[in-house]
C-alpha positions in Angstrom: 51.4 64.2 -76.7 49.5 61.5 -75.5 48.4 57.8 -76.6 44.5 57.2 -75.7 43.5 53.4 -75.9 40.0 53.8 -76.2 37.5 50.6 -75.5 35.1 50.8 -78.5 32.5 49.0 -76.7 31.2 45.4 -78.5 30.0 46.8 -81.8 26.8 49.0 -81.3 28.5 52.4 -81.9 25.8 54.1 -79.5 27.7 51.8 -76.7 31.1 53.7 -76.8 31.2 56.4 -73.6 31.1 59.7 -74.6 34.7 60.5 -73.6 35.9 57.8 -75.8 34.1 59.4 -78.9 34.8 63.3 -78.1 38.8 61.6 -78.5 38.4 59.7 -81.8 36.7 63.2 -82.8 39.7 65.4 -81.5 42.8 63.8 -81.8 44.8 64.4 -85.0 45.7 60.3 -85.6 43.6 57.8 -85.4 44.8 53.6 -85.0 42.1 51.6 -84.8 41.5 47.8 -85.1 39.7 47.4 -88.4 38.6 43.8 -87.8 36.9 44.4 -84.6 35.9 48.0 -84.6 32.7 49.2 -87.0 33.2 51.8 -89.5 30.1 53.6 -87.4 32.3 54.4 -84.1 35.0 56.3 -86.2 32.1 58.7 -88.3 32.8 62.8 -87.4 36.6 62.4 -86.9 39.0 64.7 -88.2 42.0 63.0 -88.1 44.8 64.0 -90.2 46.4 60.3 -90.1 43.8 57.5 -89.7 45.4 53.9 -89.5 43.9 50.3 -89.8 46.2 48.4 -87.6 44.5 44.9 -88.6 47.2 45.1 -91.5 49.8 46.0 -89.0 52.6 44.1 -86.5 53.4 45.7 -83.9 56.5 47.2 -84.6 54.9 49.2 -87.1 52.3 50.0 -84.8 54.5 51.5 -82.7 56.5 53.6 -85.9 53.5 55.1 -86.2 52.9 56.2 -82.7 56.6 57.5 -83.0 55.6 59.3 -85.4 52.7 61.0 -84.5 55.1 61.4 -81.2 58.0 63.3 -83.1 54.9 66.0 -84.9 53.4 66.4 -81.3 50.5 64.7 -81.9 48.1 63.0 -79.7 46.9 59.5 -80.9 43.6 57.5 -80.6 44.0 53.8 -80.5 40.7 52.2 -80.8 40.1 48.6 -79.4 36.8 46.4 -79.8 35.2 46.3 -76.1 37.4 47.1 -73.6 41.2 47.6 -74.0 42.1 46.0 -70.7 40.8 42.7 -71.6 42.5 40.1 -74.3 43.4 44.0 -75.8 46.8 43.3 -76.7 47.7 46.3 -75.3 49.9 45.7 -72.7 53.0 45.0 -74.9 52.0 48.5 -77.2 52.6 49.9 -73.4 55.8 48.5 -72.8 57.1 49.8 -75.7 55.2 53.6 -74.8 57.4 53.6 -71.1 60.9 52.5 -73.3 60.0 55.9 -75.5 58.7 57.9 -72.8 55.5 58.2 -74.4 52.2 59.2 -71.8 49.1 56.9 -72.8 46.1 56.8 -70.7 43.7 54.0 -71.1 40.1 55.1 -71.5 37.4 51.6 -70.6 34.6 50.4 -72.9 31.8 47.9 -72.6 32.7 44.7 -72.4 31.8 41.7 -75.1 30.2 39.7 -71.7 28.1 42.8 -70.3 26.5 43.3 -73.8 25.9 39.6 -74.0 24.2 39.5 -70.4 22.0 42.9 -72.0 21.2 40.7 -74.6 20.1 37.6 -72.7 18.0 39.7 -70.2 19.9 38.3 -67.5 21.9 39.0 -64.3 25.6 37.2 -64.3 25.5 37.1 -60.2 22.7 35.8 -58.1 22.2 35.5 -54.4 22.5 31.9 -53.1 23.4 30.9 -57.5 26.7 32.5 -58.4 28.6 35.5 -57.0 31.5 35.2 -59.0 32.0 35.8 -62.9 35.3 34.2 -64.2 36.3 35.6 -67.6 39.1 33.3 -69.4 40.1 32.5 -72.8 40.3 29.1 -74.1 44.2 28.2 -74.5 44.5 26.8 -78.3 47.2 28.1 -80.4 48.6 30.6 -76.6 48.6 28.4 -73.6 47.3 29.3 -70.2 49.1 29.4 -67.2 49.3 27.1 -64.7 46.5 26.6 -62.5 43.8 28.6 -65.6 43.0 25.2 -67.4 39.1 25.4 -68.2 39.3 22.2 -66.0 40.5 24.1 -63.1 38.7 26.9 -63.4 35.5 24.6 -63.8 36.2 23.7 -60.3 34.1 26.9 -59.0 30.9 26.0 -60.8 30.3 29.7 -60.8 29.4 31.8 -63.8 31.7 31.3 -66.7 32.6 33.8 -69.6 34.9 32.0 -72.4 36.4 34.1 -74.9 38.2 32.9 -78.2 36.8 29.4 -77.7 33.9 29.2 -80.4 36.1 26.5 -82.4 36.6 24.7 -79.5 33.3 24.1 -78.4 33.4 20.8 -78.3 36.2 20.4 -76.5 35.2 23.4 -73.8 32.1 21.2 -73.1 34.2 18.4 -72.1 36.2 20.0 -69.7 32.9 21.2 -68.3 30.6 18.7 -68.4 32.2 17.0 -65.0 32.0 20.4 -63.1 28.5 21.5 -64.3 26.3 18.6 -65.6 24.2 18.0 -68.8 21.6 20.4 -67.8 23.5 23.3 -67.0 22.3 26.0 -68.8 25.2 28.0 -71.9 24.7 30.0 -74.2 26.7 31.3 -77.3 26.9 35.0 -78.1 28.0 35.8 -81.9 28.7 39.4 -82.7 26.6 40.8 -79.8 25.4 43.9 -80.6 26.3 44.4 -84.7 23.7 44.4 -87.1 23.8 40.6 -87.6 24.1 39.3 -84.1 22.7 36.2 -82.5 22.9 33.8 -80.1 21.3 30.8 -78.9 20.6 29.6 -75.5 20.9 25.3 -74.6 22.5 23.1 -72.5 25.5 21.6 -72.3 24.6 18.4 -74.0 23.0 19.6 -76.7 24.5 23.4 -77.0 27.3 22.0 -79.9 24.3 20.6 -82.3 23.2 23.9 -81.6 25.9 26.3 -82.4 26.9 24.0 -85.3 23.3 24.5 -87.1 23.9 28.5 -86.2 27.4 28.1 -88.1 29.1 30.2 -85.8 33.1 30.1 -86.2 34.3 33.3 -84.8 33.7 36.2 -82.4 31.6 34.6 -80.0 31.0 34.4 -76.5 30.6 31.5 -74.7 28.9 32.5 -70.8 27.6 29.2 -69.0 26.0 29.0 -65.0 23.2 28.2 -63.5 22.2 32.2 -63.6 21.2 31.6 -67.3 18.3 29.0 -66.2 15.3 29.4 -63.8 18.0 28.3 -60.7 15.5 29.6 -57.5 17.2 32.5 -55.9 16.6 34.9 -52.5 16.0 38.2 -53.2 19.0 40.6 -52.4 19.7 42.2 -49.1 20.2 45.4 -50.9 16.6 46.2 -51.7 14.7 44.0 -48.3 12.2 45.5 -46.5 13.9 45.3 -42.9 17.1 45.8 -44.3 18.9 49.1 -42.8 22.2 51.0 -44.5 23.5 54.3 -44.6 21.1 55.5 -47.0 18.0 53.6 -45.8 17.6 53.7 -41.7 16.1 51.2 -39.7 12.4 52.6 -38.8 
């Protein structure tokens, strides 16, 4: 028996990899996260138990995994974008290696590379940013030491914030010292559902913005010079001149 945490993808149910569907199909319980995941990515299971864990704590989460452990049964526990990242899954696996349990972790498309799809844009640029930094803004959980958006601002590289939409205001603060008035954000709501949208600004005027939208949850926040018209060389990669083990020098 065997736990599967399966990355759903951001919400399109087209962006889920195929071995992440063909196990939601095949295994014999289902747990997914009702609030994030769309009815769409579940459709041609055959799951004997199927389980909304949005009305669950986590001991009972793990009850049920017991369960489906004592019958023999292998479990698929679906996650919104990809499990390894703000997926709460880490303490499900503590729990798993206390009981013994196997689980494998199968990855998803992530919540910032469906936002870059959406923008048309590339989140690392020669000479701009070569670095993505993906965070959370520390509200109700704190961050560590040293992960302050402050801190973090530092880099002036290309910044994904999760969980931060109702602390825009205050995320543009911490920022605005690092990166400037005119640096380029933009605010991703629901990228890839059926009623997604963004929009794209400035620091200085990106809160008006997002307030008109009347965005207050699952959003991303990405912010960098790579969202603007910042002037950048062209890759070595692809040069003419350039020689690698797959392209010879002449």
């Amino acid at each position: 028996m065997t736990v599967y945490f399966i990355g759903a993808g951001p919400g399109d149910p087209e962006l889920i990899t195929v071995k992440g569907q063909r196990l939601i199909r095949q295994c014999p319980v289902v747990i997914y996260a009702g609030s994030l995941v769309p009815a769409a990515v579940l459709e041609g299971h055959q799951a004997e138990t199927l389980i909304n864990s949005a009305e669950l704590h986590l001991e009972q989460i793990i009850a049920a995994i017991r369960a489906a452990h004592d019958k023999g049964q292998d479990v698929a526990r679906v996650h919104s974008g990809d499990p390894s990242l703000y997926g709460a899954i880490g303490e499900q696996i503590r729990h798993l290696r206390e009981l013994g349990i196997d689980y494998q972790i199968i990855p998803g498309v992530t919540a910032v590379a469906a936002s870059a799809a959406l923008l048309g844009c590339e989140l690392t640029l020669p000479e701009v940013a070569q670095t993505v930094i993906l965070t959370r803004y520390g509200d109700t959980s704190p961050m560590p030491a040293g992960e302050q958006l402050a801190d973090l601002a530092r880099h002036r590289t290309t910044l994904a914030i999760h969980l931060g939409i109702k602390n825009l205001r205050r995320i543009v603060a911490d920022l605005l010292p690092h990166y400037g008035g005119d640096c380029p954000i933009a605010v991703i709501h629901r990228a890839t559902w059926p009623d997604q949208d963004w929009v794209r600004g400035r620091l200085d005027d990106i809160v008006e913005q997002v307030a008109a939208k009347g965005f207050r949850r699952t959003a991303l926040i990405l912010v960098g010079q790579v969202l603007g018209d910042a002037a950048f060389a062209d890759s070595a990669l692809y040069r003419a001149g350039h020689a690698h083990l797959y392209r010879p020098r002449d």
